[in-house]
C-alpha positions as CSV (number, residue, x, y, z in Angstrom):
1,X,-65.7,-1.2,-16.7
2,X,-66.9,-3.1,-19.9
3,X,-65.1,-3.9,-23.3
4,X,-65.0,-1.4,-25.3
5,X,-64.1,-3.2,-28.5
6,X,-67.4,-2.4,-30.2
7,X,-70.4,0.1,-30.6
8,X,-72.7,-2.2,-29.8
9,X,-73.3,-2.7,-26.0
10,X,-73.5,-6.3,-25.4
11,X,-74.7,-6.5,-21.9
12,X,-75.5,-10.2,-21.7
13,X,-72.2,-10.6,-23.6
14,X,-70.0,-8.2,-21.2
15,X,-72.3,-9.7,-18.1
16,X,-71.2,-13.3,-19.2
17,X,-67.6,-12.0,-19.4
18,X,-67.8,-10.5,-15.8
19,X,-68.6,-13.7,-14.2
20,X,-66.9,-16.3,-16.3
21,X,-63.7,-14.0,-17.1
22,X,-63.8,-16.2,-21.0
23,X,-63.8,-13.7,-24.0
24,X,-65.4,-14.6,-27.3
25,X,-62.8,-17.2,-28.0
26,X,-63.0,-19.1,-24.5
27,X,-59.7,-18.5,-23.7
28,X,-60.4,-17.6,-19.5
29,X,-58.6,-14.0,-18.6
30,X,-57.5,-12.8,-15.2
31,X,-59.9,-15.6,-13.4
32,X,-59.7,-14.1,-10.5
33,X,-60.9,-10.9,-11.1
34,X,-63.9,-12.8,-12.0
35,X,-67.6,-11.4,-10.0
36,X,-70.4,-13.3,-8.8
37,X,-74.1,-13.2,-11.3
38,X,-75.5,-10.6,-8.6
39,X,-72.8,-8.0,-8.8
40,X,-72.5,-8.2,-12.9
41,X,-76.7,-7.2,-12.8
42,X,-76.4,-4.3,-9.8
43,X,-73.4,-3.2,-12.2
44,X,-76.0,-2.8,-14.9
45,X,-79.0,-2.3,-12.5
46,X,-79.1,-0.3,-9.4
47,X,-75.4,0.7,-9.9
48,X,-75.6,2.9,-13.0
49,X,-78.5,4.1,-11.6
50,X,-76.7,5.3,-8.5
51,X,-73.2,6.5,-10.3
52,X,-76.3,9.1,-12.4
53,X,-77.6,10.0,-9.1
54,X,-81.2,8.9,-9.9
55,X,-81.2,5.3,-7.6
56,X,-83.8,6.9,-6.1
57,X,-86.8,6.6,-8.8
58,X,-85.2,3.8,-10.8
59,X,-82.3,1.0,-10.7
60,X,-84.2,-1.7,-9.0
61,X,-88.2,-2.8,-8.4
62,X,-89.4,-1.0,-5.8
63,X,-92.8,0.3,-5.1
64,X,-92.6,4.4,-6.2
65,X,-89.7,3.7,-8.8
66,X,-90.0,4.3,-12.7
67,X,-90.8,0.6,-14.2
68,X,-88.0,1.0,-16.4
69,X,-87.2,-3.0,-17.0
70,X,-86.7,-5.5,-19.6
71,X,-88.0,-9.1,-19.7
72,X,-85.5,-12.2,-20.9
73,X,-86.2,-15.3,-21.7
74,X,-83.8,-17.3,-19.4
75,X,-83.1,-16.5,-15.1
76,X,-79.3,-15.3,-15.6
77,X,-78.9,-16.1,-11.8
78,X,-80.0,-19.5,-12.4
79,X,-77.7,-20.1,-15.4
80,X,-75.0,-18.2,-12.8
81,X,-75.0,-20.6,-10.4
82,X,-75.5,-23.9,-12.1
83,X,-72.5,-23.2,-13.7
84,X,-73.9,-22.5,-17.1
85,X,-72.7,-18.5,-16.7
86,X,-71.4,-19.4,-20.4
87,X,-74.9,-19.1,-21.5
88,X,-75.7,-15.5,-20.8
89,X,-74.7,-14.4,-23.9
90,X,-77.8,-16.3,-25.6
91,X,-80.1,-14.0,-23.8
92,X,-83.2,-12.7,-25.3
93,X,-84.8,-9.6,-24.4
94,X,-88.9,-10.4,-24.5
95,X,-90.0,-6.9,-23.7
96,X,-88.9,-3.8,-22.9
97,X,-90.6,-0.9,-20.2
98,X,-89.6,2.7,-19.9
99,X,-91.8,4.2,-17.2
100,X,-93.9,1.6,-16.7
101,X,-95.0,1.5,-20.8
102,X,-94.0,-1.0,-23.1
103,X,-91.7,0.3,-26.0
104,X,-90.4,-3.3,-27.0
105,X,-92.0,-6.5,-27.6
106,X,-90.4,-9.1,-29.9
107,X,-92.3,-10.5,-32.5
């Protein structure tokens, strides 16, 4: 379940406030409902793929799946666990597949 304070997505935002529990002000809410780097990504990943009923062809790399994917520039699990979660919300997205066909590069 992610904010819904705005039209606009924000997965990097809403993934940073999954695992650090800090909204936009810092101000830390319900620590311990907090979730480690890995669950925030299935959540977005293989998870949403799965509550659609279509984990099967797409949700996670796996030889036969759609390459629907995007490409950041930072390793969110790295960030995650060198307790630098706080920078999530800075992430990029490089490139974006859908099938396996690039339909976003930035410039």
């Amino acid at each position: 379940d992610a904010p819904v304070d705005t039209r606009d997505p924000r997965p990097f935002f809403n993934i940073q406030q999954a695992v650090t529990r800090a909204n936009e002000d810092g101000v830390v809410l319900n620590a311990a409902n907090s979730i480690d780097i890995q669950t925030a990504l299935d959540a977005y990943t293989i998870n949403g793929a799965r509550m659609f009923g279509h984990d099967a062809v797409t949700g996670s790399l796996e030889v036969g799946k759609l390459a629907d994917l995007v490409v950041v520039d930072r390793d969110l699990i790295k960030l995650a666990e060198t307790g630098r979660a706080n920078e999530i919300v800075e992430t990029q997205v490089l490139q974006t597949l859908f099938e396996g066909r690039p339909v976003f590069e930035a410039q």
